[in-house]
N, C-alpha and C positions, 0 to 999 in steps of 0.2 A: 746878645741875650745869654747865650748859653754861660760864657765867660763869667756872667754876672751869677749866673745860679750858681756855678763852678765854686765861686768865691763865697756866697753865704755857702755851702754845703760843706766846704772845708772850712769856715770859721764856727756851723755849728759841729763840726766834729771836733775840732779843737778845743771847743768848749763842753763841750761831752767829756773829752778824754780829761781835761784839768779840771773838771769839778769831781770826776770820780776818783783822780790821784791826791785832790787838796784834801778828802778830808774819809780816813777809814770809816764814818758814819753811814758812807755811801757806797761800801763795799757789804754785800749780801750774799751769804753764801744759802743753799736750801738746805744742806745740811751740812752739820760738823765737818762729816770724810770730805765737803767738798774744799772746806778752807784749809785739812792736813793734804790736801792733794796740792791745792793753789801757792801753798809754801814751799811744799816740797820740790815742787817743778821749779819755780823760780831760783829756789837753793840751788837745784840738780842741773840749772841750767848754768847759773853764775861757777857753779865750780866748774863745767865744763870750759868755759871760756877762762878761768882761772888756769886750766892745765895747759889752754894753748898757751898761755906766757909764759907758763913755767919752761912747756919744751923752748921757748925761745929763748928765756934767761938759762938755761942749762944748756945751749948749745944743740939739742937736738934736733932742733928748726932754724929754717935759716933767718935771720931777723931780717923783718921786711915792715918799715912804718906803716905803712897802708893797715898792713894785717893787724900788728901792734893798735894801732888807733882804733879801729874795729874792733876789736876785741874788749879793749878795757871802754871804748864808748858801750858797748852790750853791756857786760857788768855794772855798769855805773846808772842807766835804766833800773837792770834789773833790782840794783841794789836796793829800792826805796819800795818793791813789790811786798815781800814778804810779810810783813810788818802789820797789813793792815786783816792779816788773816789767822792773827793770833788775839780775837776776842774773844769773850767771855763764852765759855758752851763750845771751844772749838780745841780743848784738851786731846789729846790723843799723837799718833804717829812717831815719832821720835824726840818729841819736847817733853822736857820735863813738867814734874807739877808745879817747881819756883818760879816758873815762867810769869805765872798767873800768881802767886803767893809772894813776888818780889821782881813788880813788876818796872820800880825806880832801875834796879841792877840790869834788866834787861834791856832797858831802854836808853840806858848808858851805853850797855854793849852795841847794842843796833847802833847809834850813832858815832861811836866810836869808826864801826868799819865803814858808815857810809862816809864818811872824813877821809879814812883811809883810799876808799875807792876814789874821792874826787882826786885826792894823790896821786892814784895811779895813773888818771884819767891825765894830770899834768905833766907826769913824767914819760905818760906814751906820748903825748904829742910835743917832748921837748925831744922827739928823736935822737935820744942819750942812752943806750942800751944798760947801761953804769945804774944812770938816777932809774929806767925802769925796774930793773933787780934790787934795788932798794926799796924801790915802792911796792913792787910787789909781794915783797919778804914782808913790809911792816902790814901791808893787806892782809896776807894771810896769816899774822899773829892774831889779829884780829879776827876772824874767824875760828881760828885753834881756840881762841880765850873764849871766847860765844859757844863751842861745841863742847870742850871742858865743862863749862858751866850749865849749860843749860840744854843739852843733848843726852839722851840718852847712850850708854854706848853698846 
């Protein structure tokens, strides 16, 4: 029996967790600061794990797949967070106001990097330290070209 509970309680959490990522309708913030917070963390998280590659592609960490794999799998989660916490009434924090006034060019950008990230995501796990430094560089143009544009500085 228990087995059997086990199994609906992780398939209703599974389906908890993919109806709230399929569709930003079902993302609720109670107020504004709470969706520039929910951005900003997700942002401040993904660049943290962006800088452990980088120490790996710059040599100051020693390259280890395991960690590599880990790391661009976080980002690549993370990557599809943000997104749905820039609607309407959620202005503020470090976005600009185009965000919301030219919101085709942002939504280019957003998929642009998550393209990028699923990249990364392949060339971590082709264990090629080469193709990761190249994924990783073209990741984070994508990002440079997203904070350019629509980042306050």
């Amino acid at each position: 029996m228990k087995t059997h509970y086990s199994r609906i309680a992780l398939g209703t959490l599974v389906s908890a967790i993919s109806l709230s990522m399929a569709s930003p309708a079902f993302a609720q913030f109670a107020k504004p600061e709470d969706a520039v917070k929910y951005r900003q963390s997700a942002f401040a998280l993904m660049g943290a794990h962006m800088g452990r590659l980088a120490a790996v592609v710059k040599g100051e960490t020693p390259y280890n797949k395991d960690d590599v794999v880990r790391n661009a799998t976080i980002i690549g989660m993370l990557s599809g967070m943000p997104w749905q916490a820039f609607g309407a009434g959620t202005e503020g924090g470090k976005a600009q106001p185009n965000i919301w006034t030219d919101g085709a060019k942002f939504k280019s950008a957003s998929e642009k990097m998550q393209a990028a990230v699923a990249d990364l995501n392949s060339a971590a796990q082709s264990g090629n330290p080469e193709n990761l430094k190249k994924a990783l560089g073209a990741a984070s143009q994508t990002c440079k070209a997203c904070h350019d544009d629509f980042r306050k500085k």
